[in-house]
DODRENMI-723979 format. One record per residue (C-alpha): x, y, z; residue in one letter. Coordinates in nm, 2 decimals, padded with zeros to 4 digits. Example, Ala and Ser with C-alpha at 12.3 -4.5 7.8 and 13.67 -1.06 7.14 Angstrom:
BEGIN
> 01.23, -00.45, 00.78, a
> 01.37, -00.11, 00.71, s
# end
This chain:
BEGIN
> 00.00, 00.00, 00.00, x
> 00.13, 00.33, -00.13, x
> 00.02, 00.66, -00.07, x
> 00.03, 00.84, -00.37, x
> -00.13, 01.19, -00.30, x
> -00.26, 01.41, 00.03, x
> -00.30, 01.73, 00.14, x
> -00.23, 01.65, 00.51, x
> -00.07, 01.91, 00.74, x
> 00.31, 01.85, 00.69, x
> 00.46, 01.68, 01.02, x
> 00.14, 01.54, 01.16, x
> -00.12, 01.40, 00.91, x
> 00.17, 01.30, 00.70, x
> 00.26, 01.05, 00.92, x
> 00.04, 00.86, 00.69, x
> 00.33, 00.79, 00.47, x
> 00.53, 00.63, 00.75, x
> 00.61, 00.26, 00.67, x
> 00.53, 00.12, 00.96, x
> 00.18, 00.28, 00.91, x
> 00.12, 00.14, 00.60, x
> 00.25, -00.19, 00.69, x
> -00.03, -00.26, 00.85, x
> -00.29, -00.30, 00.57, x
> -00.03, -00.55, 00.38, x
> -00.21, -00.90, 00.37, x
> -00.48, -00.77, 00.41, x
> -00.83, -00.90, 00.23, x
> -01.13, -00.67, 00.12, x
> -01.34, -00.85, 00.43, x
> -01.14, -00.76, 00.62, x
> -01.17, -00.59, 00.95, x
> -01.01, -00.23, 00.92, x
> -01.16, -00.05, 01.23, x
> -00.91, 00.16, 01.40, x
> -00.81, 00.08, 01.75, x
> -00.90, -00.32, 01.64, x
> -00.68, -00.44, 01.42, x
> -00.54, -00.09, 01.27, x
> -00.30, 00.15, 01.51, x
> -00.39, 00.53, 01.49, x
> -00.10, 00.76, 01.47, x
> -00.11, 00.96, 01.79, x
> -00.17, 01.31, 01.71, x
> -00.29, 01.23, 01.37, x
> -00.57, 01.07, 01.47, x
> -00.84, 01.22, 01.17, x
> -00.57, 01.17, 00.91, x
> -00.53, 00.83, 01.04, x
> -00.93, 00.72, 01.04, x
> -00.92, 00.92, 00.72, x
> -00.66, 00.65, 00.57, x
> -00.82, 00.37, 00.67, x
> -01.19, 00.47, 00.59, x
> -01.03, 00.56, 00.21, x
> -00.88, 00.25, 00.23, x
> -01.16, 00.02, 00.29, x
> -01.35, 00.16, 00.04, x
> -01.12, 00.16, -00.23, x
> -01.06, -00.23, -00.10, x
> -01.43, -00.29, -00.10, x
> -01.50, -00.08, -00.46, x
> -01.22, -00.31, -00.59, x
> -01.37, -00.66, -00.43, x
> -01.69, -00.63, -00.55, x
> -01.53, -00.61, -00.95, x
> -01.37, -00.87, -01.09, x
> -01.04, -00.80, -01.06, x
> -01.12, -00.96, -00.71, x
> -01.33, -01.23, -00.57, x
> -01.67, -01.18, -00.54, x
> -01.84, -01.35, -00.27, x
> -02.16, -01.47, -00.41, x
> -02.50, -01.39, -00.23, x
> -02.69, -01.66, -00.13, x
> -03.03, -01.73, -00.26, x
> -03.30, -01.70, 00.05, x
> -03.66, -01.77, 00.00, x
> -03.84, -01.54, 00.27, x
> -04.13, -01.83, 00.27, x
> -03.87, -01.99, 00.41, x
> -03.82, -01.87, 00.74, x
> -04.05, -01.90, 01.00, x
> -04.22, -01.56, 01.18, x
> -04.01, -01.43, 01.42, x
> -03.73, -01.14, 01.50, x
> -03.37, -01.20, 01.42, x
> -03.03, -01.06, 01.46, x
> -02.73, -01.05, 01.20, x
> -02.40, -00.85, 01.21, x
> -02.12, -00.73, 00.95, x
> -01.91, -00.50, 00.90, x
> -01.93, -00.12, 00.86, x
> -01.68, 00.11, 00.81, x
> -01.56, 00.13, 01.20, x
> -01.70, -00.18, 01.31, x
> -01.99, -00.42, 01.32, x
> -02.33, -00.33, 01.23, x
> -02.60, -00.51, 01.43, x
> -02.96, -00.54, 01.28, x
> -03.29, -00.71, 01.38, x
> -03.48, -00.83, 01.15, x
> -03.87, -00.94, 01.21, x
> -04.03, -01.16, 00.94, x
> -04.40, -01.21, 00.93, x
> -04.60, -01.43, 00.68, x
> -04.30, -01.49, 00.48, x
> -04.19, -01.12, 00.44, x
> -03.97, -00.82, 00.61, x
> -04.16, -00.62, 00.80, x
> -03.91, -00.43, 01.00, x
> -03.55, -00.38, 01.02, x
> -03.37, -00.20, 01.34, x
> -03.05, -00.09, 01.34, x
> -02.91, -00.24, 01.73, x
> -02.54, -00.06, 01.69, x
> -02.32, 00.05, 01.50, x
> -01.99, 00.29, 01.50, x
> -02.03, 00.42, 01.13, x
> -01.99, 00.81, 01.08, x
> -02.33, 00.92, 01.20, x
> -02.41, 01.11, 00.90, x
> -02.34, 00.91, 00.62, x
> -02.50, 00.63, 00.83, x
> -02.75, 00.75, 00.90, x
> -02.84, 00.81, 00.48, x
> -02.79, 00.49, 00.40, x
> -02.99, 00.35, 00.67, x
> -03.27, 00.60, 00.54, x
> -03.25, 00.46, 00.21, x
> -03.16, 00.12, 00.25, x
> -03.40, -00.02, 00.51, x
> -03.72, 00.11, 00.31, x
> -03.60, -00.05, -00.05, x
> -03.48, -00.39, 00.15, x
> -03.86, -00.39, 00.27, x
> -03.99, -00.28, -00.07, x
> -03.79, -00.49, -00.28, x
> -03.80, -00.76, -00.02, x
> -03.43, -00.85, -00.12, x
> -03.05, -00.78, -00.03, x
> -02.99, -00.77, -00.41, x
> -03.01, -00.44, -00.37, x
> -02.76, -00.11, -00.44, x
> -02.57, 00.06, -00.19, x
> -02.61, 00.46, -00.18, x
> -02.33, 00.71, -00.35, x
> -02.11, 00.83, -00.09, x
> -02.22, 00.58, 00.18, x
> -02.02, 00.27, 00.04, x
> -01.94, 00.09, 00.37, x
> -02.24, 00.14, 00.58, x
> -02.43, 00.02, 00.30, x
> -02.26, -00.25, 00.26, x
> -02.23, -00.34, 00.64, x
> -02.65, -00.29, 00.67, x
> -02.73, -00.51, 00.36, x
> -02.51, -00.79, 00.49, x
> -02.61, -00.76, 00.84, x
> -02.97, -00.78, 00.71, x
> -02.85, -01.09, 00.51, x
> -02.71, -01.22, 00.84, x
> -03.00, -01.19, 01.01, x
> -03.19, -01.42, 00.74, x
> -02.98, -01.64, 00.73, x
> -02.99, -01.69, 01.11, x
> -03.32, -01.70, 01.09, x
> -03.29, -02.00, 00.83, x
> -03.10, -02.18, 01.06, x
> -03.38, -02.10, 01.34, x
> -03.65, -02.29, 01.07, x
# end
């Protein structure tokens, strides 16, 4: 991992070229965990530049896993007539962490989704929440799109939804 261009203050947020710092990210897969604090250090005192590295980062990694020039995981067929009424509870990851959803099937279909936690930005969480819940409901599907500018939450909601079917299959 190189960085190739950034308008960080000189002496603190450019500590985002130091090898060490970079180091870290080598090996690493597009599923990957790349929360700060958990498996990513922060440079002290460059503590924005740092989350700003790693948020770039993982969504360049996660932009590039979802083409082929990576694997794709494939999602897995569910049939909603499948699963028997009842709440359940998936997690996967966000942009900071995990992102924990319930999930409450009636008569075959999705009839709510709540968000239980998650350590996304607020703001850009929060859109794709907006959007995301109400077409997952609509659509009644996580073949759905994730929403411009909110890559990672997206991502972490529709899989955490998936999650929580597929516990729920397990449940059946």
């Amino acid at each position: 991992m190189e960085v190739i261009e950034h308008t960080e203050t000189p002496g603190i947020g450019a500590e985002i070229e130091r090898e060490e710092f970079r180091q870290q990210f080598v090996g690493k897969h597009y599923t990957d965990s790349f929360a700060a604090g958990d498996e990513i250090d922060i440079i002290s005192g460059a503590t924005v530049s740092s989350q700003a590295m790693i948020a770039s980062l993982r969504n360049t990694m996660q932009e590039l896993g979802q083409t082929a020039y990576l694997e794709e995981e494939e999602v897995p067929e569910i049939e909603l007539a499948d699963l028997p009424d009842g709440t359940f509870v998936g997690s996967a990851p966000g942009l900071n962490d995990e992102v924990v959803v319930e999930v409450t099937i009636e008569d075959g279909r999705i009839v709510a989704i709540e968000i239980l936690d998650h350590d996304d930005t607020p703001d850009y969480f929060e859109q794709a929440k907006n959007e995301l819940v109400d077409v997952i409901k609509e659509e009644q599907s996580v073949k759905i799109d994730t929403v411009s500018g909110a890559t990672s939450s997206s991502q972490g909601i529709i899989d955490a939804v998936m999650n929580a079917l597929l516990n729920g299959l397990e449940d059946a």
